[in-house]
C-alpha positions, -999 to 999 in steps of 0.1 A, spaced: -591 636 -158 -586 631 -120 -587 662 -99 -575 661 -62 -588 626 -58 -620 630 -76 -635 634 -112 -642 652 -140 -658 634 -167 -669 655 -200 -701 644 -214 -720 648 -245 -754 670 -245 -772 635 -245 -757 618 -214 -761 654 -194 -796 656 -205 -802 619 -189 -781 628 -163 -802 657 -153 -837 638 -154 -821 611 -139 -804 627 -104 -826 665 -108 -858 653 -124 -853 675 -150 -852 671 -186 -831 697 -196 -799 703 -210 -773 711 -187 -742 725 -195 -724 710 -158 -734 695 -128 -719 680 -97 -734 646 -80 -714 644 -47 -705 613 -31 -726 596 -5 -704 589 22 -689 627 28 -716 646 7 -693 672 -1 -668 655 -26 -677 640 -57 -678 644 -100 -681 674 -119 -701 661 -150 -694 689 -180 -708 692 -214 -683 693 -241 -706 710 -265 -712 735 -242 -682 739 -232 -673 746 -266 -703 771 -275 -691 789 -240 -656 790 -254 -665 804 -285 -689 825 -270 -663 843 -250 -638 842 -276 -614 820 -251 -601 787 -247 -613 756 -238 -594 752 -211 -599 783 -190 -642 773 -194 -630 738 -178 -611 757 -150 -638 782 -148 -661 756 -142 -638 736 -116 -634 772 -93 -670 774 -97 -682 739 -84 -651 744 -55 -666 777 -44 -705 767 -45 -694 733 -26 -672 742 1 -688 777 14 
């Protein structure tokens, strides 16, 4: 899913986790995370978990869809203030 010129790719737990150890040296689950791209250091992917995504959803007895755009406002304000 493209999103003003960049990405949003959903992952499962496993590919976050290796993500995560990978970029942040941890090894832990993460339910998102954003690598931005070299050249501007601002832009870049949003990496989500579906699973989590899902249990968040559930959790808050709403859609998958407003987690996703939850998450999107969250990674645009943390980024560009």
């Amino acid at each position: 899913m493209e999103i003003h010129g960049r990405f949003l790719r959903m992952l499962k737990n496993q590919k976050m986790r290796e993500l995560k150890q990978r970029y942040a040296g941890k090894d832990i689950e993460a339910g998102a995370m954003w690598l931005p791209e070299p050249e501007d250091g601002v832009f870049g992917t949003i990496f989500i978990s579906v699973e989590k995504a899902q249990e968040l959803a559930k959790f808050y007895d709403c859609s998958l869809q407003n987690v996703l755009v939850s998450s999107h406002r969250f990674f645009h304000n943390s980024i560009l203030q």
